[in-house]
C-alpha positions as CSV (number, residue, x, y, z in Angstrom):
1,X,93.4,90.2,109.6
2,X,90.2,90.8,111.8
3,X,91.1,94.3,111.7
4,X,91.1,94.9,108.0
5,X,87.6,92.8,107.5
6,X,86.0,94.8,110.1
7,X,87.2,98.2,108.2
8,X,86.2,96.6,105.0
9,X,82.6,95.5,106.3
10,X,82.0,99.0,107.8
11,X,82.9,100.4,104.1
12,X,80.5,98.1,102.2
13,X,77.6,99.3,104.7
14,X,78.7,102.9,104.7
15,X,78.5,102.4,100.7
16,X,75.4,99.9,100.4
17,X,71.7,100.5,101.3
18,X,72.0,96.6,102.5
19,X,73.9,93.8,102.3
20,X,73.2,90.1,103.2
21,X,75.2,88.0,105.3
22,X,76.0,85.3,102.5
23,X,77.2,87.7,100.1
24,X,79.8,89.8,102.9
25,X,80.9,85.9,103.4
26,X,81.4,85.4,100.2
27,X,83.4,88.5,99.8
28,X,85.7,87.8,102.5
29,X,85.8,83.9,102.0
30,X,84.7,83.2,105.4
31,X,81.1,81.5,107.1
32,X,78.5,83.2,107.8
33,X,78.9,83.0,111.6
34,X,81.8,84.9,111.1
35,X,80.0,87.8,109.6
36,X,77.7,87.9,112.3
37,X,80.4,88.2,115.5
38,X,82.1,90.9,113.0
39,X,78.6,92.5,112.7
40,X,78.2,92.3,116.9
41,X,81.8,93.4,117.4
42,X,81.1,96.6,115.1
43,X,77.7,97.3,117.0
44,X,80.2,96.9,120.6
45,X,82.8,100.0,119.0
46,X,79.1,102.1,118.6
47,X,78.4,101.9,115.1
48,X,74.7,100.7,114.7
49,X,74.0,97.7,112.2
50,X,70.5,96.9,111.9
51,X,69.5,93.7,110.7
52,X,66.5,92.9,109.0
53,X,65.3,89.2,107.7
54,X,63.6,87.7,105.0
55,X,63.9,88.6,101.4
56,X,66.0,91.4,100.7
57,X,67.3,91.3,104.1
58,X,70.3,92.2,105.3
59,X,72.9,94.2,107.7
60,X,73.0,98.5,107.0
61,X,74.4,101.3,109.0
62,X,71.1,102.9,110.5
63,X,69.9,106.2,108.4
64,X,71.9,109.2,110.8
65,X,74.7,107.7,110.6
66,X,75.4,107.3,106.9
67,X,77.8,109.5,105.7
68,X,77.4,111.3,102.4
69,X,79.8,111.3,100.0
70,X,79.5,114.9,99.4
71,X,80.7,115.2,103.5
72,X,83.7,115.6,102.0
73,X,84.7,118.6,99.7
74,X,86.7,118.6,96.9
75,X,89.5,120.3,99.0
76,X,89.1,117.4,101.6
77,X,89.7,114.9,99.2
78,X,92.2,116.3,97.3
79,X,94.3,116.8,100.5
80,X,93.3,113.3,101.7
81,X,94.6,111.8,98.7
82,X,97.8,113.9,98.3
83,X,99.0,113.0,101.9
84,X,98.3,109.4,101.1
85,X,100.9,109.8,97.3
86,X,102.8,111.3,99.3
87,X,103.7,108.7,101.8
88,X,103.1,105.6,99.3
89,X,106.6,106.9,97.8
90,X,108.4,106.5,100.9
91,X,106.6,104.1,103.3
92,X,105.1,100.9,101.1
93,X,102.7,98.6,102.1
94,X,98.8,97.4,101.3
95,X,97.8,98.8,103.9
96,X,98.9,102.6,102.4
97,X,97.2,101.0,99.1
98,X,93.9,100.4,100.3
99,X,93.2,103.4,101.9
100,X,93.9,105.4,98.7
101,X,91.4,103.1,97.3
102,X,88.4,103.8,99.6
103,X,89.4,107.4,100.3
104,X,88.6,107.4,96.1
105,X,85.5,105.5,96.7
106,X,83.9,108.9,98.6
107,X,84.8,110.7,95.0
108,X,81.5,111.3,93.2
109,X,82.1,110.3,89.1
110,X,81.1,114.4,88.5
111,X,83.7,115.5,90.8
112,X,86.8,112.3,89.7
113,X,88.3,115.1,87.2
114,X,88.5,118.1,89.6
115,X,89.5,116.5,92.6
116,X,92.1,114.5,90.6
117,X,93.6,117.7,89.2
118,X,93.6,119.7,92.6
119,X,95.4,116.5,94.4
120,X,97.9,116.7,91.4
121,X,98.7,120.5,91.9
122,X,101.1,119.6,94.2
123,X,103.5,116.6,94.3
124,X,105.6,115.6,97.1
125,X,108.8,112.9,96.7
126,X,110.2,112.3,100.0
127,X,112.2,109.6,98.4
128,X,115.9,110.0,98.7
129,X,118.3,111.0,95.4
130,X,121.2,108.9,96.4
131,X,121.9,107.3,99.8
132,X,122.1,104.8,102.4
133,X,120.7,101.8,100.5
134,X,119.8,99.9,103.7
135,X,116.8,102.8,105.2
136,X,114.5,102.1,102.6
137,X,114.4,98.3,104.1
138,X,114.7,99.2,107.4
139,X,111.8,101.2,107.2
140,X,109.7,98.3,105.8
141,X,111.4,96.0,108.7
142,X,110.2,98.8,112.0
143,X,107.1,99.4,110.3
144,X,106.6,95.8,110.6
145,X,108.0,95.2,114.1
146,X,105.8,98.6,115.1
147,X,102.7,97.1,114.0
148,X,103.5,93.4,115.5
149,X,105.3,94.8,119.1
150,X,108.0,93.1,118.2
151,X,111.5,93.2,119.1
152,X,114.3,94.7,117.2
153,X,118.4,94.1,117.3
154,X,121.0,95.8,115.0
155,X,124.2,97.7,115.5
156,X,124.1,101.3,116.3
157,X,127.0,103.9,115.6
158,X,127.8,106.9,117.2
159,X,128.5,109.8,115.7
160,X,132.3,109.3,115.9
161,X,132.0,105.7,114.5
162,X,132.0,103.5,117.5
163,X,129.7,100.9,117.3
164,X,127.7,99.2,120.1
165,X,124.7,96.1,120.0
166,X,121.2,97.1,120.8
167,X,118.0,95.2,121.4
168,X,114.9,98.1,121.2
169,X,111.4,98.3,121.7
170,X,110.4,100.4,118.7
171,X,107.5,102.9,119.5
172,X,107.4,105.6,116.7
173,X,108.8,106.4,113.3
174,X,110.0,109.8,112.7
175,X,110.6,112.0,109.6
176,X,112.7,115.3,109.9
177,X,115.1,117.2,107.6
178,X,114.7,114.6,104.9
179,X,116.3,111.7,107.6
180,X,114.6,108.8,109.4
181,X,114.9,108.5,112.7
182,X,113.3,106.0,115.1
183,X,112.0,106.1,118.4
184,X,112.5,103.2,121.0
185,X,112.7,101.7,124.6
186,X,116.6,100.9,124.5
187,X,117.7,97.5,127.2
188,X,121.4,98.7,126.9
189,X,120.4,101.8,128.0
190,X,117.3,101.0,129.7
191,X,115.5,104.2,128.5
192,X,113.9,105.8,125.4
193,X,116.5,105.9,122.8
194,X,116.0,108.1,119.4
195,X,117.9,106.4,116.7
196,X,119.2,107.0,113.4
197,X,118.9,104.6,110.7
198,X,121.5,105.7,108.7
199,X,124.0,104.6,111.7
200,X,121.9,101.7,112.0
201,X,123.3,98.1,110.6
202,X,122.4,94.6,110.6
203,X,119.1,95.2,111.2
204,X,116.9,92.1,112.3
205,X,113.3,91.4,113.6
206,X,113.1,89.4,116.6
207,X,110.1,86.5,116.8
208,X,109.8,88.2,120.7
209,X,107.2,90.3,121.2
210,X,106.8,93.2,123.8
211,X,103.6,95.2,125.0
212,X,103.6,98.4,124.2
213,X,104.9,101.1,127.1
214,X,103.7,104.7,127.5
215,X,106.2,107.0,125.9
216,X,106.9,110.8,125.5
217,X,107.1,111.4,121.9
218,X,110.8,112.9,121.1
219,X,111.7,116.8,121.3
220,X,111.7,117.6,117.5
221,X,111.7,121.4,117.2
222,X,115.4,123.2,118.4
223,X,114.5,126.1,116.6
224,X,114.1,128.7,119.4
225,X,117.2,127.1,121.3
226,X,119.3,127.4,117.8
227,X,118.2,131.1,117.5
228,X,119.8,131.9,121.3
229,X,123.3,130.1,120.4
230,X,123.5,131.4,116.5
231,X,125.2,134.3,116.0
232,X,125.5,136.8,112.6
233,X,128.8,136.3,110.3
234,X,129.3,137.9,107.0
235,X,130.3,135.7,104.1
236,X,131.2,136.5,100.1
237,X,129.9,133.8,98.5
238,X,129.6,133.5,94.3
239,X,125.9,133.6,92.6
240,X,126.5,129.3,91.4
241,X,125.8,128.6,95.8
242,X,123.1,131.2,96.2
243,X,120.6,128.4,95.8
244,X,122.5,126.1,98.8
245,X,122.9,129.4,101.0
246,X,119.5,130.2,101.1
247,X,118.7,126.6,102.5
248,X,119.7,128.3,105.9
249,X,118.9,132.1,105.8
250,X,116.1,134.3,104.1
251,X,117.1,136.4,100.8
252,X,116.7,139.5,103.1
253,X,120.0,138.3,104.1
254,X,121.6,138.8,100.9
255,X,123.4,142.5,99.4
256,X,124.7,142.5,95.9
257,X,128.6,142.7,95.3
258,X,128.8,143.4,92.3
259,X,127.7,140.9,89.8
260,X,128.7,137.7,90.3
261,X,129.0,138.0,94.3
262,X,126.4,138.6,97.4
263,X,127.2,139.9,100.9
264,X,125.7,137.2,103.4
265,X,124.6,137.7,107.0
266,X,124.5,134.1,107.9
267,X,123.4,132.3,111.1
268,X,126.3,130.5,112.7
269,X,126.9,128.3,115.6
270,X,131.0,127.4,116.5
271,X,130.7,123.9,116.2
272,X,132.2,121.1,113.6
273,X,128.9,121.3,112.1
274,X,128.3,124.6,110.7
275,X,132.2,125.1,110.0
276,X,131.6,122.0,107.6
277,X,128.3,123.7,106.1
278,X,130.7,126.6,105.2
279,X,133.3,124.3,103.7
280,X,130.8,122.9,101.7
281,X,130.6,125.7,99.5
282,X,133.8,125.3,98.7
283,X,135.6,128.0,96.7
284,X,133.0,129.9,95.9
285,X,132.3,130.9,99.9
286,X,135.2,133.1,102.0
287,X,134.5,134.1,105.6
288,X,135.1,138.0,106.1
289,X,134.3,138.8,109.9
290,X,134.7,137.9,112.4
291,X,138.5,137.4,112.5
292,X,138.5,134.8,114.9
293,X,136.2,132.5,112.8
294,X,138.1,133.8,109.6
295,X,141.3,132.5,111.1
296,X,139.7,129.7,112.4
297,X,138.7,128.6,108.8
298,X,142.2,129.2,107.6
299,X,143.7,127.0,110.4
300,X,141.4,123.9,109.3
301,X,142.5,124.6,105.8
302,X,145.7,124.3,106.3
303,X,145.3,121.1,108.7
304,X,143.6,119.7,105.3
305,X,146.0,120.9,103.0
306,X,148.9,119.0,105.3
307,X,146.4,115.8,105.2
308,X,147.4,115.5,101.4
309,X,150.9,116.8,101.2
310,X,151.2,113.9,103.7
């Protein structure tokens, strides 16, 4: 792609006093002419390539606007490069690959070992235990169709299972609480649409393309909504969940009882969902108060119970 050989070029000057025009075609197996509307199109985006004839002549960045590799300090680079491992576990592609190879090629040789050891201090796997088999290549398949505009169909189920055919205009990919979610201009709907691609089947890329429309990037962060409709319930819970528990309150949350138990306040909302997070804990969680959720926990118990007697 133009793209990628224009990026290249500007890293070869940025890391060479001078380089000629034969040799940059060589390296990118293209003619010389080439080179030279690349080198015009990179002087048009404000970067300044001097040229200079004869022998030893060549194209280079002009003097002020070199960058030094020690622009960048070791915590710069170590944070550069662990965003980058971090992603290539979850989103793959050359693209991901060669910039981890020039963000390396600012690392001076004296500074390699250090940087390498502060970008290793902390690790992050994004990548999924167990799971939906089909989001790893959907990702792959909307990365591709966000990069080319182009169009998308699959079939799209609600959260109660009913399923419905959509044709989208994908616009963003999105990353919360360990679930991918993408956002795109829906023609069933005929609005912005965030999806889910674990509900998401039979994915396909369209060979129609689309241009790009100005969107509103999705509302993300409930947090100070939650906090107004939670309310405070007290739960016994066993020391084997205390790990799971505190994935949804603070320790200062926690009293001992006794020694295998704890006294939880815990943040809860009346809804399928957090009656479900409570049953998840399984034996090892009762509700104490309020009575009305208390009772409200035995009644689904006993609609389950009834399920199987059944």
């Amino acid at each position: 792609m133009k793209v990628d050989r224009l990026v290249s070029i500007i890293m070869i000057l940025l890391d060479k006093e001078r380089i000629g025009a034969q040799e940059l075609a060589d390296i990118f197996e293209v003619s010389p002419r080439t080179i030279y509307r690349d080198i015009d199109t990179i002087n048009m985006a404000g970067i300044p390539v001097c040229s200079t004839s004869g022998v030893g002549g060549g194209f280079e960045i002009m003097q002020k606007y070199k960058i030094d590799r020690k622009f960048f300090s070791t915590a710069d680079l170590s944070a550069i490069l662990m965003g980058l491992s971090s992603l290539s576990n979850i989103i793959r592609g050359s693209e991901l690959v060669n910039a981890l190879a020039k963000v390396k090629s600012f690392i001076p040789a004296d500074r390699a070992k250090d940087i390498e050891l502060k970008a290793n201090q902390i690790y992050i796997d994004l990548s999924l235990w167990i799971g939906n088999r089909n989001v790893q290549p959907y990702l792959e398949i909307i990365k591709t169709a966000l990069q080319e505009s182009k169009l998308i169909s699959f079939e799209y189920a609600d959260r109660y299972g009913n399923k419905t055919a959509r044709a989208v205009e994908p616009c963003q990919l999105v990353l919360k609480s360990s679930h991918w979610y993408f956002q795109g201009y829906c023609y069933k709907r005929n609005d912005f649409r965030l999806f889910r691609l674990s509900r998401i089947s039979n994915l396909q890329m369209k060979d129609e393309s689309f241009t790009p429309r100005d969107y509103q990037k999705p509302q993300l962060d409930f947090s100070d909504i939650l906090e107004s409709m939670q309310t405070k319930i007290k739960i016994r819970i066993h020391k084997s969940v205390m790990d799971r528990v505190l994935d949804y309150c603070t320790y200062e949350h926690f009293s001992p009882d006794g020694n295998e138990h704890y006294i939880v306040c815990f943040p809860f909302i009346e809804n399928d969902y957090y009656y479900n997070i409570l049953f998840s804990f399984g034996d090892k969680c009762e509700c104490l108060e309020p009575l009305h959720i208390r009772t409200e926990m035995k009644r689904r118990i006993h609609d389950i119970a009834t399920l199987y007697e059944n």
